[in-house]
C-alpha positions as CSV (number, residue, x, y, z in Angstrom):
1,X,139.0,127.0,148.4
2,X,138.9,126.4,144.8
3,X,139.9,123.3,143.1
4,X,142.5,122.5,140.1
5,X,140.9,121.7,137.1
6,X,141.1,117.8,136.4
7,X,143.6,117.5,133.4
8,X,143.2,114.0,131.1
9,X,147.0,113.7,130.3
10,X,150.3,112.6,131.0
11,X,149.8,114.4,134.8
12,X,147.0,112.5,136.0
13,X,145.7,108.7,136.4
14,X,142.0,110.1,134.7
15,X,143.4,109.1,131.0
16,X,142.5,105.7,131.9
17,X,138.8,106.9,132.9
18,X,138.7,108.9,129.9
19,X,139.2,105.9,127.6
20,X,136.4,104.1,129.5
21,X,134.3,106.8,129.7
22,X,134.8,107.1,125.9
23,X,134.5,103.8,124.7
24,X,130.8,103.7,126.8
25,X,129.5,106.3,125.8
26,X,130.2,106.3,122.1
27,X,128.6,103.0,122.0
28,X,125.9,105.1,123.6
29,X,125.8,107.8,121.0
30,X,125.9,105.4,117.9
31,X,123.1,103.1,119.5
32,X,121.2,106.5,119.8
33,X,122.1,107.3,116.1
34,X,121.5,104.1,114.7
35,X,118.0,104.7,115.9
36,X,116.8,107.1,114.0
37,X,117.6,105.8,110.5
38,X,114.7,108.0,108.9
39,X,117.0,111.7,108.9
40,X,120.1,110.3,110.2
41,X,121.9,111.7,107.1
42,X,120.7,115.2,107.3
43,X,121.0,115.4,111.4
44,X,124.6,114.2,111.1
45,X,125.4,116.6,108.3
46,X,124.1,119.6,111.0
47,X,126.1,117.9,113.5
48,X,129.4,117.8,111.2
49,X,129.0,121.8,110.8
50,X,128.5,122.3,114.2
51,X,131.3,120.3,114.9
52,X,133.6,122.5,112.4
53,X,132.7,125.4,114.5
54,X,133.4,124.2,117.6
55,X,136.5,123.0,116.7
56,X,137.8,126.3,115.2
57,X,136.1,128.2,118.1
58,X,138.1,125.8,120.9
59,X,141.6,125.9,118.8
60,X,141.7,129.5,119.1
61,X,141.0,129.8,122.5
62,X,143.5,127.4,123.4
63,X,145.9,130.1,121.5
64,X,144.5,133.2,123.0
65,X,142.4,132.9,126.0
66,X,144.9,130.9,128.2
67,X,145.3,132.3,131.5
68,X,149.2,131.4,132.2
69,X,149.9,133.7,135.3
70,X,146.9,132.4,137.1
71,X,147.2,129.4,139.4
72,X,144.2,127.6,141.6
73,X,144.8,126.1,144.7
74,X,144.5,122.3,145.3
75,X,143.2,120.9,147.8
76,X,145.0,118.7,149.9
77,X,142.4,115.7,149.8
78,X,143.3,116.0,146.2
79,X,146.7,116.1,146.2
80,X,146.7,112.7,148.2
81,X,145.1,111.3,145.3
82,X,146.6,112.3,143.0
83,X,150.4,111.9,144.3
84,X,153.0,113.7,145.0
85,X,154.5,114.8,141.1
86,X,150.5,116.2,140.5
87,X,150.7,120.0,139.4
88,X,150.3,122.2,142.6
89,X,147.4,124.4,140.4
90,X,147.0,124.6,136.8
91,X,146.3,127.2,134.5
92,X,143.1,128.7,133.5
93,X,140.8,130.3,130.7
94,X,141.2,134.1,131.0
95,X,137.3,135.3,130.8
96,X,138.5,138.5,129.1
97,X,140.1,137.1,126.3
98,X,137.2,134.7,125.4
99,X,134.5,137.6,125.4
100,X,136.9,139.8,123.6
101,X,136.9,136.5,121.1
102,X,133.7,136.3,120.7
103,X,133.2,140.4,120.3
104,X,136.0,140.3,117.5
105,X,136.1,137.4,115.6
106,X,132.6,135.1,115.5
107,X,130.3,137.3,113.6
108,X,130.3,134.3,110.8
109,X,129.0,132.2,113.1
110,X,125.3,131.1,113.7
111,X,123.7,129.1,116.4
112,X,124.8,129.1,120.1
113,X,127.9,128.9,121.3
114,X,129.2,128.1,125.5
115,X,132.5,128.2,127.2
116,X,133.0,126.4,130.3
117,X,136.1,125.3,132.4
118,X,137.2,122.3,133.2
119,X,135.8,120.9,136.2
120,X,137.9,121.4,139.3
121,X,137.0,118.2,141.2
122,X,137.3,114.1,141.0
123,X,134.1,113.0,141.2
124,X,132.8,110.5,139.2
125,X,131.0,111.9,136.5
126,X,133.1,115.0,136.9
127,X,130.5,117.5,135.5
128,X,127.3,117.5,137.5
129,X,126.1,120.8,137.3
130,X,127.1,122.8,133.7
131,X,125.8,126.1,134.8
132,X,128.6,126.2,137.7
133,X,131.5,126.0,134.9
134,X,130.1,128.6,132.4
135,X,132.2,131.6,131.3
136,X,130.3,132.8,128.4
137,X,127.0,132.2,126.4
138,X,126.3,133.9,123.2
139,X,124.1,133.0,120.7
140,X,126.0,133.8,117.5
141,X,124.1,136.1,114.1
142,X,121.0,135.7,116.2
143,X,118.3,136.9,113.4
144,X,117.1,140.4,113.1
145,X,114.5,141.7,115.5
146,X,111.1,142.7,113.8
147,X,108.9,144.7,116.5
148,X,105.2,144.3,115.5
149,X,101.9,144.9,117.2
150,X,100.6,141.8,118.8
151,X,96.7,141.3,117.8
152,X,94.0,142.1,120.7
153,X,93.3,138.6,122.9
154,X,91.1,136.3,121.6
155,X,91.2,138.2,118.0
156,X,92.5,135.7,115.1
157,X,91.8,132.2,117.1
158,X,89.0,129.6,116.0
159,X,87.4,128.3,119.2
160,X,87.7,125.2,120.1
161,X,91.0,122.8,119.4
162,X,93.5,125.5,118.1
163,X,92.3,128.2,120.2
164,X,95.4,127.4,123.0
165,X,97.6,125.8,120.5
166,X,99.3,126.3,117.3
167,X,99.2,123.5,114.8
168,X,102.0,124.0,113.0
169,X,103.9,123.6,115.7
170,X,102.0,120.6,117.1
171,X,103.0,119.1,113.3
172,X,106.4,119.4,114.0
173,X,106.4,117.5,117.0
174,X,104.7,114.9,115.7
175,X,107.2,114.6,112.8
176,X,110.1,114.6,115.5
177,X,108.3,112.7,118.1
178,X,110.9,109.6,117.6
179,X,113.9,112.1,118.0
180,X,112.6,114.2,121.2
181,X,111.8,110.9,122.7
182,X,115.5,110.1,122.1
183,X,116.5,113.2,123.2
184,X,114.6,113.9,126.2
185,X,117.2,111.4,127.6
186,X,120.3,113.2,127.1
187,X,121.8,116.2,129.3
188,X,124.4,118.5,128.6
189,X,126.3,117.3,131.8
190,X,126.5,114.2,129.9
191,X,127.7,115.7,126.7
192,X,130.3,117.7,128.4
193,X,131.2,114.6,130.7
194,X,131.6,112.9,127.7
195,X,133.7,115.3,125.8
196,X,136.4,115.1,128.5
197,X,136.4,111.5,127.8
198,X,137.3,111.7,124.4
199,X,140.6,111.0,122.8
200,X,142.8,113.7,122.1
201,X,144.0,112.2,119.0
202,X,140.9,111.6,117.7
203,X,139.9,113.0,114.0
204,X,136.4,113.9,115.4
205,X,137.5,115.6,118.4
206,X,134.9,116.2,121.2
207,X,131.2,114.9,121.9
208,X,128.3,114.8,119.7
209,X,124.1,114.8,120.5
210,X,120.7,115.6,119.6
211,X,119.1,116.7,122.8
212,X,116.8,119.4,124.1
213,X,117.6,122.5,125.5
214,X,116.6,124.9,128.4
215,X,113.5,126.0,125.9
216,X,111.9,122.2,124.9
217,X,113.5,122.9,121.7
218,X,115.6,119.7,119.4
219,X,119.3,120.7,119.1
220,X,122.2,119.5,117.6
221,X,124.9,119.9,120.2
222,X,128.6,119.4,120.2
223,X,131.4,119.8,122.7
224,X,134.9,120.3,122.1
225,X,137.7,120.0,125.1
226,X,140.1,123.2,124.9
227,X,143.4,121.6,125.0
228,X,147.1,122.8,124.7
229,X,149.2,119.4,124.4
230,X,147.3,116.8,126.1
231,X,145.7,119.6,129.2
232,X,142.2,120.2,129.2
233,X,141.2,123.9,130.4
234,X,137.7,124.5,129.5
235,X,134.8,123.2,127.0
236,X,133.1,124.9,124.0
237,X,130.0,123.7,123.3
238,X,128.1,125.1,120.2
239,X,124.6,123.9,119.7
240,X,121.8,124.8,116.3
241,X,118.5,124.1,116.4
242,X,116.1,123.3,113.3
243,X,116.2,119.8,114.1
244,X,112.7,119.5,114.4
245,X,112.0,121.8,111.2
246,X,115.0,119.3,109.4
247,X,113.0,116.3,110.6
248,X,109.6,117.5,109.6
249,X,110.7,118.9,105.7
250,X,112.5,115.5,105.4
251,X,109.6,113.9,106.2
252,X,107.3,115.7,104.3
253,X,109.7,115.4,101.0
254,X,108.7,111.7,101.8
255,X,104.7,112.1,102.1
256,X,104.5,112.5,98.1
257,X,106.4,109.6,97.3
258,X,104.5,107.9,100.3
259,X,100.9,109.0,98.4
260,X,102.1,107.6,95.2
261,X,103.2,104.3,97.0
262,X,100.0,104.4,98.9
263,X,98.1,105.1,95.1
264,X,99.7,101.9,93.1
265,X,99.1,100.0,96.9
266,X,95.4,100.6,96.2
267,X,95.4,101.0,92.4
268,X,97.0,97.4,92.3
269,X,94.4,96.1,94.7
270,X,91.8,96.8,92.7
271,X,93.2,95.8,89.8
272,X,94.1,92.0,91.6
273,X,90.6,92.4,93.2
274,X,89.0,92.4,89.7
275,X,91.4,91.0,87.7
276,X,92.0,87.6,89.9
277,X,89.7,87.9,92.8
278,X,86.8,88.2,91.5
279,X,87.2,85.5,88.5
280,X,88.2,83.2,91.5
281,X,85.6,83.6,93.9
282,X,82.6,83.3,90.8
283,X,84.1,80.0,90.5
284,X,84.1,78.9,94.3
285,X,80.5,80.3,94.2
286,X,80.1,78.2,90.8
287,X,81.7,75.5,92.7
288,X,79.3,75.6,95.4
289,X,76.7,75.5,93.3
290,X,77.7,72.3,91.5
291,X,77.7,70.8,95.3
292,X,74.3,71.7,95.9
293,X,73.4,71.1,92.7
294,X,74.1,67.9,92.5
295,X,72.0,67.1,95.4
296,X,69.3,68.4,93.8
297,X,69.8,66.4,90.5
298,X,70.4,70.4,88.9
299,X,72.9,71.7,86.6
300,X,75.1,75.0,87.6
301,X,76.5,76.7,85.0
302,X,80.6,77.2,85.7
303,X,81.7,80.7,84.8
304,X,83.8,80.7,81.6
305,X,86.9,82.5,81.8
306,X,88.8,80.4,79.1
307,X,89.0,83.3,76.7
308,X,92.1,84.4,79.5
309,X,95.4,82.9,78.7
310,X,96.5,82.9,82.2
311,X,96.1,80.8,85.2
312,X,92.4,81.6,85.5
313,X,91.3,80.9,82.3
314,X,93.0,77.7,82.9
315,X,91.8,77.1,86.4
316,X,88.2,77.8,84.7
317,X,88.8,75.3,81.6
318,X,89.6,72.7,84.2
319,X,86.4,73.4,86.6
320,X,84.5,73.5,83.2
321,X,85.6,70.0,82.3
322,X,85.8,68.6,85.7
323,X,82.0,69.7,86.1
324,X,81.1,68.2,82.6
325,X,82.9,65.1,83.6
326,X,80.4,64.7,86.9
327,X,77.5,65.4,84.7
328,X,78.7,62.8,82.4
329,X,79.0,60.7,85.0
330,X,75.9,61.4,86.8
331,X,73.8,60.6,83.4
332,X,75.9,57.4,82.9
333,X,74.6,56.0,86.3
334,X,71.3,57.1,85.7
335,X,71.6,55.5,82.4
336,X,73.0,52.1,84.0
337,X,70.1,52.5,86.6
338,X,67.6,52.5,83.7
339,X,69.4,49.4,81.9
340,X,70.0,47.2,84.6
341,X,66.0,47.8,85.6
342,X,64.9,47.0,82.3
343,X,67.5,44.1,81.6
344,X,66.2,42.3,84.7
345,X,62.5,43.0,84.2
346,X,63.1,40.9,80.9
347,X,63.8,37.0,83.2
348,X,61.3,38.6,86.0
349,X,58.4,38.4,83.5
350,X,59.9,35.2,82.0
351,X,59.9,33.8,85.1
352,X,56.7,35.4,86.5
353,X,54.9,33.8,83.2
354,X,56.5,30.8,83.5
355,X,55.4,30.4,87.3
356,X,51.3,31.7,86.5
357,X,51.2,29.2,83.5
358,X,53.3,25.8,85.7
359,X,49.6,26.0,87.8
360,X,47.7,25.4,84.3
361,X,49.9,22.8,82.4
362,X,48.5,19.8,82.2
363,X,51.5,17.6,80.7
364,X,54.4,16.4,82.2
365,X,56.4,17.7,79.0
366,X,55.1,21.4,79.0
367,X,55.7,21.1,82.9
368,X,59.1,20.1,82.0
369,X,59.6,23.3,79.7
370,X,58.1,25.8,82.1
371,X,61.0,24.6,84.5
372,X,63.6,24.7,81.9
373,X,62.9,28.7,81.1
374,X,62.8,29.2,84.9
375,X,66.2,27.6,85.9
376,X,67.7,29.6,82.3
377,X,65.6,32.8,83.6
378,X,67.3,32.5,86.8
379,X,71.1,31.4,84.7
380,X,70.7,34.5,83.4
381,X,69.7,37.2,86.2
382,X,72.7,35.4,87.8
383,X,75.1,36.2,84.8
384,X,73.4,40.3,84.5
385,X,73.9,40.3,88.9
386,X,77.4,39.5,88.4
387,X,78.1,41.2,85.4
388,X,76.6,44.5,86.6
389,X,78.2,44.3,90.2
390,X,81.5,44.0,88.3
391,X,80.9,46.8,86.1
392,X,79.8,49.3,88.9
393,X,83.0,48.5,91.1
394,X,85.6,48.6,88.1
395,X,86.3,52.5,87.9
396,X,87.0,52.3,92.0
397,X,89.1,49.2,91.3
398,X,90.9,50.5,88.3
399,X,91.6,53.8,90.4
400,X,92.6,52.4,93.3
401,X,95.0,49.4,92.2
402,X,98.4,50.2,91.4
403,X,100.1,49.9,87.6
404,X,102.9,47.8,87.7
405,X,105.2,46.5,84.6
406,X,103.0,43.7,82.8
407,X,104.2,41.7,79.9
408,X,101.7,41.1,77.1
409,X,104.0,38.3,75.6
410,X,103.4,35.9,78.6
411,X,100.2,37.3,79.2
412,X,98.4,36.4,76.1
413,X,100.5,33.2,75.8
414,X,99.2,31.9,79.5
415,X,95.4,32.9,78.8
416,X,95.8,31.1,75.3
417,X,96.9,28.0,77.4
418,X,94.1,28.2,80.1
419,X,91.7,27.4,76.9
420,X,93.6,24.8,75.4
421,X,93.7,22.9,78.6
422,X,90.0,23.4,79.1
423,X,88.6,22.5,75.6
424,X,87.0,19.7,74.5
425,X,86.3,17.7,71.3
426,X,84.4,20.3,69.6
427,X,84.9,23.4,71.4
428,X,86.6,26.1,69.6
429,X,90.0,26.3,69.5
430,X,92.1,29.1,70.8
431,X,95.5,29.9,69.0
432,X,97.7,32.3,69.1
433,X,101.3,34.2,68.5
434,X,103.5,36.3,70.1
435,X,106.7,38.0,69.3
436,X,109.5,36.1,70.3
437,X,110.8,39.2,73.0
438,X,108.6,40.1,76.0
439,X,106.7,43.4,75.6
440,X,106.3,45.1,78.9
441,X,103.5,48.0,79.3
442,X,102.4,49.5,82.7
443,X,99.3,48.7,83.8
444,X,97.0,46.2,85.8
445,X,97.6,42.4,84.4
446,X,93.7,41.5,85.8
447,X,92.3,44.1,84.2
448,X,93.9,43.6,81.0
449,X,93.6,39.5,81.1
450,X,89.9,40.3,81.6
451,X,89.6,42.3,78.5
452,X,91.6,39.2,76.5
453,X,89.2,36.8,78.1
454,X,86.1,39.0,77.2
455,X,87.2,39.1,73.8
456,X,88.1,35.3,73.4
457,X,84.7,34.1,74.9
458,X,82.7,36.9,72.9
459,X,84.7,35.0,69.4
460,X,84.3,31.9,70.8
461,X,80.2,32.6,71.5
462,X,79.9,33.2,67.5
463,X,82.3,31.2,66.2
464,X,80.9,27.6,64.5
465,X,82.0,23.9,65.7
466,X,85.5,23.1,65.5
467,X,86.2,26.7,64.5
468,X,89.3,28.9,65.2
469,X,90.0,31.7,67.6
470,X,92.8,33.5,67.1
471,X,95.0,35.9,69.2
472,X,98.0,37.9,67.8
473,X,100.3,40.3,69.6
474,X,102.1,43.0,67.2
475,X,104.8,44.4,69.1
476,X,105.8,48.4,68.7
477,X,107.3,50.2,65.8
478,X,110.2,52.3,66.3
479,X,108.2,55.2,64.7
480,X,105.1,54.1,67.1
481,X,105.8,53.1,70.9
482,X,101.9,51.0,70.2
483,X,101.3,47.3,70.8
484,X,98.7,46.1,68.9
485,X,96.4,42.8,70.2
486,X,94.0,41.7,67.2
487,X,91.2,38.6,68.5
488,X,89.7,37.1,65.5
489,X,86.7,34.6,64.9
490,X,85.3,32.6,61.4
491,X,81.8,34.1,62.4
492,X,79.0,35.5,60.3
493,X,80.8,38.9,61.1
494,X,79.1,42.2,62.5
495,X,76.7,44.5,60.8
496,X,78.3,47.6,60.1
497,X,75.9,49.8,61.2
498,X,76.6,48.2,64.6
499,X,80.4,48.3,64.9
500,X,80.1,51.0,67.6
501,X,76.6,49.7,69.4
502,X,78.3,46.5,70.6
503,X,80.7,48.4,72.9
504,X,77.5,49.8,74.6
505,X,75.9,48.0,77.7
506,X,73.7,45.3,77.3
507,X,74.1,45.4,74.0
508,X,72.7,41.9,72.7
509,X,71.8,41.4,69.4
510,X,72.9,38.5,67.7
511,X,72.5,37.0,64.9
512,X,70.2,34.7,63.8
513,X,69.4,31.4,65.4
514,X,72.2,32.4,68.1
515,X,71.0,31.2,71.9
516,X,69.4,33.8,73.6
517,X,70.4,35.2,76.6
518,X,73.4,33.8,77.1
519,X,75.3,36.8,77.0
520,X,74.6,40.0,79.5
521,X,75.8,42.6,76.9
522,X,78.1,43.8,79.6
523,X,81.6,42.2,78.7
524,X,82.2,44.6,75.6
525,X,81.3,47.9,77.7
526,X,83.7,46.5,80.4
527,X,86.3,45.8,78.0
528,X,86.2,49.6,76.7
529,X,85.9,50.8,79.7
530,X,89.3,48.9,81.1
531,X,91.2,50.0,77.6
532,X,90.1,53.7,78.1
533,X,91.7,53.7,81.7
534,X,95.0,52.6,80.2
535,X,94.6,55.5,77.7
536,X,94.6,52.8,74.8
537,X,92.1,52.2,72.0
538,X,89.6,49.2,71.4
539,X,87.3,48.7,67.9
540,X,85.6,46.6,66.2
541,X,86.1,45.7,62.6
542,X,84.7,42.8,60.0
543,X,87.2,39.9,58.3
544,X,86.1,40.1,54.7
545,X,86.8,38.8,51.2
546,X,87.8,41.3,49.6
547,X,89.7,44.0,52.2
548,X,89.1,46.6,49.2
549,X,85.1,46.3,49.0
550,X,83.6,47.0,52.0
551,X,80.3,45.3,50.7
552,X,81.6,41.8,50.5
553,X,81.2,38.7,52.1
554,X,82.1,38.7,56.0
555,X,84.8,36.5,57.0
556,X,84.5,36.9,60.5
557,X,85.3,39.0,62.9
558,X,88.0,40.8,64.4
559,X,88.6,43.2,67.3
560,X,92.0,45.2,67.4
561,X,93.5,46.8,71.0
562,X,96.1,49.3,70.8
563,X,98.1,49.9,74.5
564,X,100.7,52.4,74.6
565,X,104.3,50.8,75.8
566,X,106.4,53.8,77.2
């Protein structure tokens, strides 16, 4: 007996199902479209012309192909569900009038086009099989039929790969592969199911999807409920295909643009590979080198990139100088090695002569002075030891300490005090003056109190009986942030020629009828070295008579420090 088609209105309890039904699977369908963001705006655009057509194709069956005389029977299982004011039957599409419609009217329309009625039972979904509700399937300015002669078997095909399959169309798959994968999951039981879910009084009436059909071919499908006032009596459903031509020219628009992208990709890699990779990996090489090199006492040439006014010409500069730095450094330990060998040869032989000849003497007296040149020998290998172990420890000890805020008002004024308190009738005096406000620099307050000390007891060492040492602290200008420190003697001066030599180690030269070897030639190389670390400046200068002539008489002395105060 046949069964009344389920209605989604005011007559039966499905509207409630219907919005369900809707709301699920409309989240479904956007999910799906959200998914493939690549032609998303061309598929939809299909979809919205399909859409058009269905919708003008389902209005006007709604008008003409209604079937008001017929009525179905309901079962009675049916009728208990659906209470007792349910319709007995309900009306129908009239299979004439929709093939007349379709003879008639729809020769504008392309693609294919089904009717179907509205399922007849209450299941749950209602539409399980599509083919047991169609009425009509047309396909719709089908193109024209060109009869040609097929070529013999076997004629035309290349062995081997395409000889079973045609590549073009194995292209297009591939191009769609995303989409069918998509695809392959929806049905048109689903579409249709979902179409009778939809709100009437929705403006995009009906249900939309990209699925394939009976012939593995992508479509754009889209159903449309047949309503007159809120009754459903059948489904159109009016599908196009192309999709997977749409896909693949949309795609292929992109492979140019792709090609050019993929072009500056490798033209830019190139260009950073020989622009900035290869500068930089010369220099680690370079940099390796100098390693090496330096445990094999040899010298590696760094790359010079400085004619670049970028970062590698920068980063090459500072490898350069870094690497000229070590070399400098590397000769100035060699150079020390040499000195400190030859400076303590000098009391070895003293004291090795001094020892053969002690066996010979034959006086108490010369006995006497053989003893006296061994324990002043042995004063003064004491004096280089120390001298030199200080000097080979002071850059660690200069990088390692921290700078902290020192004032040269209270320093000078507390090492000018130490000597006071320590002199004797005699001795030379120490004086000296400060400005009356502290002075603050950054820096170490040892290191610097060393240098002050150094300088005082160098003055002191050539400075006559009773003489005068004198200390003076300049404090900065406005126009230069500079503290000056000037130590003078009443000596017999310095040769000019040698203004620069005394700041070199073991520099001893003195002048005439000076002791010898009371001095390790160290303290002014120390001194330079501790003013250079503070990024100050440190020379040597004579005290004359006339400040004009540099040719006349020496005065004495005086060294001059310059520390920067900010």
């Amino acid at each position: 007996m046949a069964k009344a088609p389920r209605a989604c209105g005011v007559v039966s309890p499905y509207v409630d199902d219907c919005a369900r039904q809707s709301y699920r699977l409309g989240y479904f369908v956007a999910r799906f479209f959200r998914a493939h963001a690549i032609s998303d705006g061309l598929v939809q655009a299909k979809l919205e012309g399909v859409r058009a057509q269905a919708q003008i194709i389902a209005d006007v069956l709604a008008q003409v192909a209604i079937d008001e005389s017929s009525c179905q029977p309901v079962e009675e299982a049916d009728i208990a569900r659906r209470g007792e004011e349910t319709a007995l039957c309900s009306l129908a599409l009239n299979q004439t009038d929709v093939r007349e419609v379709f003879t008639r009217v729809w020769d504008s329309f392309e693609g294919r086009v089904r009717i179907f009625n509205a399922p007849q039972t209450f299941d749950d979904p209602p539409v399980t099989d599509a083919n047991a509700l169609l009425i009509e399937d047309v396909v719709l300015r089908e193109d024209e039929i060109i009869a040609e002669a097929l070529p013999a078997l076997g004629a035309g095909q290349t062995p081997g790969f395409f000889l079973k399959r045609d590549f073009g169309h194995d292209i297009t798959r591939f191009f769609s592969q995303n989409y069918r994968q998509m695809a392959a999951q929806r049905s048109i039981e689903a579409e249709l199911n979902e179409a009778l879910a939809s709100s009437p009084f929705a403006n995009d009436r009906g249900a939309t999807s990209v699925r394939i059909n009976e012939e593995g071919e992508l479509v754009a499908s889209v159903s449309v409920p047949i309503r007159r006032v809120q009754a459903i009596y059948g489904l159109v459903t009016a599908e196009i295909g192309g999709i997977d031509a749409l896909v693949e020219d949309a795609r292929i628009a992109i492979l140019p643009f792709f090609g050019l992208a993929m072009a500056a990709a490798i033209l830019s890699s190139l260009l950073l590979t020989a622009a900035i990779a290869q500068p930089i990996r010369q220099l680690a090489i370079a940099a390796d080198r100098v390693r090496e090199g330096l445990a094999a006492a040899g010298r590696v040439r760094i790359p010079d990139f400085t004619n670049r006014k970028d970062e590698i010409g920068e980063l090459s500069g500072s490898l350069k100088s870094m690497t000229k730095a070590i070399y400098a450094r590397i000769d100035a330990i060699e150079s020390f090695a040499a000195d400190v060998s030859h400076e303590l040869k000098n009391p070895l032989t003293s004291i090795r002569s001094a020892a053969e000849t002690l066996n010979i003497v034959k006086t108490p007296e010369q006995r006497d002075k053989l003893l006296e040149v061994i324990k002043k020998d042995v004063s003064r290998m004491d004096r280089l030891i120390t001298d030199i172990s200080n000097a080979s420890r002071l850059d660690a000890e200069l990088a390692r300490e921290s700078r902290e805020a020192v004032d040269l008002t209270r320093l000078i004024k507390d090492i000018a005090s130490l000597y006071d308190n320590i002199s004797k009738d005699g001795d030379v005096r120490v004086e000296s003056s400060e400005p009356m406000q502290a002075v603050y620099m950054l820096g170490n307050p040892s290191a610097l109190g060393q240098v002050i000390r150094n300088l005082i007891d160098n003055a002191r060492s050539f400075s006559p009986s009773n003489g005068v040492v004198r200390v003076r602290l300049d404090e900065p200008t406005q126009r230069a942030s500079i503290a000056r420190i000037t130590v003078e003697d009443d000596g017999p001066g310095i040769p000019p020629e040698n203004l620069d030599a005394i700041f070199k180690r073991f520099y001893t030269k003195r002048p005439a009828g000076s002791a010898f070897g009371n001095n390790s030639g160290l303290g002014l190389a120390i001194s330079l070295q501790i003013i250079n670390a503070h990024n100050g400046r440190i020379h040597a200068e004579n005290r004359l008579e006339d400040p004009n002539d540099p040719l006349s008489r020496r005065l004495g002395a005086r060294f001059v420090i310059e520390l920067p105060v900010d």
